[in-house]
Structures are given as C-alpha cells and as structure tokens.
N, C-alpha and C positions, 0 to 999 in steps of 0.2 A: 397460388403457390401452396398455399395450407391444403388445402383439399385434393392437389397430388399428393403431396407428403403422407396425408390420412390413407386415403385410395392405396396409396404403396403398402401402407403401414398393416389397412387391413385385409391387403391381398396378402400379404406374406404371413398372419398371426389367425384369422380364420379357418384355413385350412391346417394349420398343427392343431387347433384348439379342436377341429374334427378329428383330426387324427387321432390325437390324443386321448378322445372320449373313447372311440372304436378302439384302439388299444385296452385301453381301462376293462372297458367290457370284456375279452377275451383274453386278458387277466384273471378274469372274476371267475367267470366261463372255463377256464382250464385249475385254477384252484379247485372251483366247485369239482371239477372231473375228477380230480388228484385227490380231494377228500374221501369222496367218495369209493376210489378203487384202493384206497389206503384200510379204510374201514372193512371194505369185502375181501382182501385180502388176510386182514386181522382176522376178522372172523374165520376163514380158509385152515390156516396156519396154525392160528393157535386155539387154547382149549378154554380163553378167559373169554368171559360174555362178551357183548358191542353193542353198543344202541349210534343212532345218529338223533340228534336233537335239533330243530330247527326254534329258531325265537323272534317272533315278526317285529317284537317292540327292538329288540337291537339287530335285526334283520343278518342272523350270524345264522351258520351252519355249522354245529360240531361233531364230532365225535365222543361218545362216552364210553366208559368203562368204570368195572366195581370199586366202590373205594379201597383202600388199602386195609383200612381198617375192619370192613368187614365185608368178605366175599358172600357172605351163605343170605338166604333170603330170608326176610324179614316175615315178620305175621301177617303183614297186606300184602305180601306175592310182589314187591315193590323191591326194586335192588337201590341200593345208596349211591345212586350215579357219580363221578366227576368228571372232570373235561379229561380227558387223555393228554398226556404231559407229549405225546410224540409225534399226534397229530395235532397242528396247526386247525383253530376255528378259524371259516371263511366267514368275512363279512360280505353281502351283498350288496357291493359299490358299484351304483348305477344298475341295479337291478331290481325289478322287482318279482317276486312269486306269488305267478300267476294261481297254480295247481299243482300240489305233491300228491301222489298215486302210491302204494303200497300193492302191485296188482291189479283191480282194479276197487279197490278199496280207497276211496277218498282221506287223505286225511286233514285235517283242522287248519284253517290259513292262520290262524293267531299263535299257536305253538303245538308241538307233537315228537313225541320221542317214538321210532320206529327201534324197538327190538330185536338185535340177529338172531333169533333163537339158537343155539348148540344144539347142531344133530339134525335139523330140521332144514326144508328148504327155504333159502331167503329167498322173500318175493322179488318181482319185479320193483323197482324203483324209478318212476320217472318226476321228475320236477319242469315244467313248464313255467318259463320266466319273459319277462319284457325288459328290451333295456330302456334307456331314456329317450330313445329317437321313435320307440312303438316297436319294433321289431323283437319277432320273438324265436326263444331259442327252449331247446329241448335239450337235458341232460337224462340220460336214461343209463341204468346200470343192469341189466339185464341179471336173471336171477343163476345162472351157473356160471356165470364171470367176473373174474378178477378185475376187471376193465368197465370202467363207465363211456360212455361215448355222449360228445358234444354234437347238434343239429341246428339251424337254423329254424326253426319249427314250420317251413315251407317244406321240406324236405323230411322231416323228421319219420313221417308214416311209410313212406319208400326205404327209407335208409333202417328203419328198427329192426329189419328181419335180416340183413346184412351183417354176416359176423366171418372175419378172418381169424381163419381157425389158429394161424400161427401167431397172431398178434394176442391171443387165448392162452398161447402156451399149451395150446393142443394139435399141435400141427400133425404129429403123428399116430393121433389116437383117428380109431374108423369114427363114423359120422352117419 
C-alpha cells in the first residue's frame, strides 16, 4: 500500500519539479534577452554611456551606467560605473556561461565589462550558456538591433542570420 501511495506521489511531483526547472530556465533565458535589448536600446536612444558587466562569482548580468557624480573620464580612460537603477541585474539561475563573444573577440569567463561605445558601432554580442540538464542555449544581440534573440544552441547557427525586419522596427526601411 505504501509504495502505490509513493508511485502516485512520485508520478504527480517529478514531473512539475521538470517542469518547473524548464520554466526557471526560460525565465532566466528571457530576462537574459530583456537585459540585453534594454541596454542596446539605451545606448540607441540616449546620449549617456552603457557598459554591460557580467560577474561569474555572483553569476549576475548587469547593466551599467556613469555615476552621478561624475560623468567626464577619469586620468585611466576608466568611467565610475554603477548598476543602472532602471534596469534589473539578471542572475543566472540554472545557468551556466559557457562563452561571451564581443564579435569575435573572446571575453574573460571570470568577469568583463563590455562598453557601448557613443557614436561607434556596437559589436556583436553572443553569450553561450548551459542549463542544468546540459542543454545549450545561445543569446545573441546582433550589432544594429535593438532586440536580442534567444536559440537552443542546436539551432542557433541557422537561426543567427534570420532577422524580421519588423520585429526591428524597420519594417519599412529598404534592405
């Protein structure tokens, strides 16, 4: 009698506690995306810097921007970063980062502040991650769009050169 009870108990509780991790991850996965097109956006819009900063030991993604106190560059060419009070840091729950790209410019698994430079173009940005079951997903923000896009990283190489011009906000400009 115990062991239908159990059988019942863990046929109904193993599969939400699936579900529920796949959830989590495509949480994590659409935050990461929303960070991301919030920041290129920023930078689009307005005339104030943008860096994005990733930090492996609390395994967060944020955004930065100059401090208030003082916008103008310092004597190391080093701006006084803080977190942007309007965009939300993502943490990377059930995720890990595999490889972040700047183009095809490597940068640092341990920590790294990517720069929008003002006036110039932002590169490419892709982040390659795993979630906790091994499967991997590719976040990529391509360099003249407001919009990041989420991929399974099975698909990610087919789907990168696929861009909806309207989902761009350029639906009516020639191509």
């Amino acid at each position: 009698m115990v062991v239908v009870v159990l059988s019942v108990l863990a046929g109904v509780i193993v599969p939400r506690l699936v579900s529920k991790n796949r959830s989590q991850t495509k949480m994590t996965l659409n935050a990461v995306r929303t960070l991301l097109s919030a920041a290129a956006q920023r930078d689009a819009l307005t005339s104030q810097a943008v860096a994005i900063r990733f930090d492996a030991e609390s395994a967060t993604l944020s955004v930065l921007t100059p401090s208030e106190d003082d916008e103008r560059r310092r004597g190391d060419d080093l701006w006084p970063w803080r977190v942007d009070p309007l965009i939300l840091p993502v943490r990377l729950d059930g995720l890990t980062l595999q490889r972040a790209a700047a183009d095809s410019l490597e940068l640092d698994d341990d920590q790294w502040i990517l720069e929008l430079a003002r006036g110039e173009r932002r590169p490419d940005l892709t982040l390659e991650c795993l979630d906790d079951r091994g499967r991997s997903w590719v976040v990529f923000l391509p360099s003249g769009s407001g919009v990041a896009k989420v991929w399974s990283g099975e698909s990610a190489e087919a789907d990168r050169m696929t861009i909806d011009l309207d989902e761009e906000g350029r639906g009516r400009q020639e191509w």
